[in-house]
C-alpha positions as CSV (number, residue, x, y, z in Angstrom):
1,X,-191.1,211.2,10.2
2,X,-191.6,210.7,13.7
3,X,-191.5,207.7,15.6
4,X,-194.9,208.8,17.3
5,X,-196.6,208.6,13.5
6,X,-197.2,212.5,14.0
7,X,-195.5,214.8,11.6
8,X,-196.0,218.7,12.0
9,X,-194.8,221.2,9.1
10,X,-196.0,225.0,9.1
11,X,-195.8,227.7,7.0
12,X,-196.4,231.8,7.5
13,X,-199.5,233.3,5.7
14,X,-202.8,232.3,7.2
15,X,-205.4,235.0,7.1
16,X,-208.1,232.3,8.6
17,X,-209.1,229.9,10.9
18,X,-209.7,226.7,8.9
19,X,-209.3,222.9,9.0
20,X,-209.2,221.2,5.2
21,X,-210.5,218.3,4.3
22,X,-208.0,215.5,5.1
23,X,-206.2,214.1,2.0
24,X,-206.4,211.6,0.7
25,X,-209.8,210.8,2.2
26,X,-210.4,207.9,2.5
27,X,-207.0,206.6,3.1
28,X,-205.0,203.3,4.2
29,X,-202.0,204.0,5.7
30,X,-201.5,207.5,6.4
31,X,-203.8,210.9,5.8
32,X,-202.7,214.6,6.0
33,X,-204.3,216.9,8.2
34,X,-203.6,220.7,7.6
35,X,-205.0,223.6,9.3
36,X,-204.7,227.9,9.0
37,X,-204.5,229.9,12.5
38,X,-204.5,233.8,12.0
39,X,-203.2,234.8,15.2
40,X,-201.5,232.8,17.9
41,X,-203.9,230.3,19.3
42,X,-203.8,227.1,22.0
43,X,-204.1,224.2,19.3
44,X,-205.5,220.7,19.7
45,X,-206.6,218.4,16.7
46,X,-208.0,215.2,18.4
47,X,-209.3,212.3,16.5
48,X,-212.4,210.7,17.5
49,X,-214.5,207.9,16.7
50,X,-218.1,207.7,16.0
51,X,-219.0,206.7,19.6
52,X,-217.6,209.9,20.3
53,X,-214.3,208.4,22.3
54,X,-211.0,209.9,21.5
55,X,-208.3,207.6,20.1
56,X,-205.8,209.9,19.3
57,X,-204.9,213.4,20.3
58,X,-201.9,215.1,17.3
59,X,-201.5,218.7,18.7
60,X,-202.4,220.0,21.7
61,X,-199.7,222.9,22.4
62,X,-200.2,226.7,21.6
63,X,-199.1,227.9,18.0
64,X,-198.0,230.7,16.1
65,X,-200.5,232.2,12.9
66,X,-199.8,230.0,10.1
67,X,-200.3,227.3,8.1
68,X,-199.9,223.6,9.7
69,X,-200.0,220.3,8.6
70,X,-199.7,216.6,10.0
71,X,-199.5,213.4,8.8
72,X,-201.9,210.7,11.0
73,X,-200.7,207.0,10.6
74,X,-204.1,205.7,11.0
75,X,-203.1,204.5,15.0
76,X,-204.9,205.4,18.2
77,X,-202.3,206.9,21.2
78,X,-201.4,203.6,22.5
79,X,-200.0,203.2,18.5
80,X,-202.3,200.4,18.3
81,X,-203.7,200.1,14.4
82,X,-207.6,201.3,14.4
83,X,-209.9,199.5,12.6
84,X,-211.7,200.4,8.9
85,X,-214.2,203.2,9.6
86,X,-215.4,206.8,9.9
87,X,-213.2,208.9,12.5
88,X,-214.1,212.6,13.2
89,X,-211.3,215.3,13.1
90,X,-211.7,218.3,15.3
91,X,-209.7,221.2,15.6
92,X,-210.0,223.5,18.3
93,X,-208.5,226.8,19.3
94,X,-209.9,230.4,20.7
95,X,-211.2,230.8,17.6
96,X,-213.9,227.7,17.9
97,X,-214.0,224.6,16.7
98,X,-214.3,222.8,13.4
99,X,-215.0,219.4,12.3
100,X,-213.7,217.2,9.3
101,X,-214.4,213.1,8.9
102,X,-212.4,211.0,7.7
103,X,-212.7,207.2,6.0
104,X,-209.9,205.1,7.1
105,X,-209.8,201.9,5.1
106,X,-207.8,198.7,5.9
């Protein structure tokens, strides 16, 4: 686990471009993200609040097809704790972008 709170595994096989839902959902501490790319794609996965505002951004590099996954601690970039709410997951590539939301509880 990284000292960041960010945690990326991947695995070959992904015949789609897909974000699941976030599990578990809602969640305390941590939550794991995972997402499909077909063919090599520029990633990002932000998290954003209901306002709109980014608090944290957990990929933003260019990745192979596959399968991905990554564990958010709950914290905005600073690593400051956010607080009990809805957050809004996006993941965007070439491809488009897709939209999950997430309950943090506290």
């Amino acid at each position: 686990f990284s000292t960041t709170g960010v945690q990326q595994q991947s695995s070959p096989g992904a015949t789609s471009f897909a974000l699941d839902q976030n599990y578990p959902n809602p969640f305390n501490s941590t939550t794991v993200i995972a997402y499909s790319l077909p063919y090599k794609s520029r990633v990002t996965l932000t998290i954003f609040n209901m306002l709109g505002k980014k608090v944290r951004t957990l990929v933003n590099e260019t990745k192979v097809a596959g399968k991905y996954s990554v564990v958010w601690d709950g914290k905005d970039d600073s690593g400051e704790n956010l607080s009990a709410g809805l957050y809004l997951i996006r993941l965007k590539t070439s491809n488009g972008t897709i939209t999950k939301k997430a309950l943090l509880v506290r």
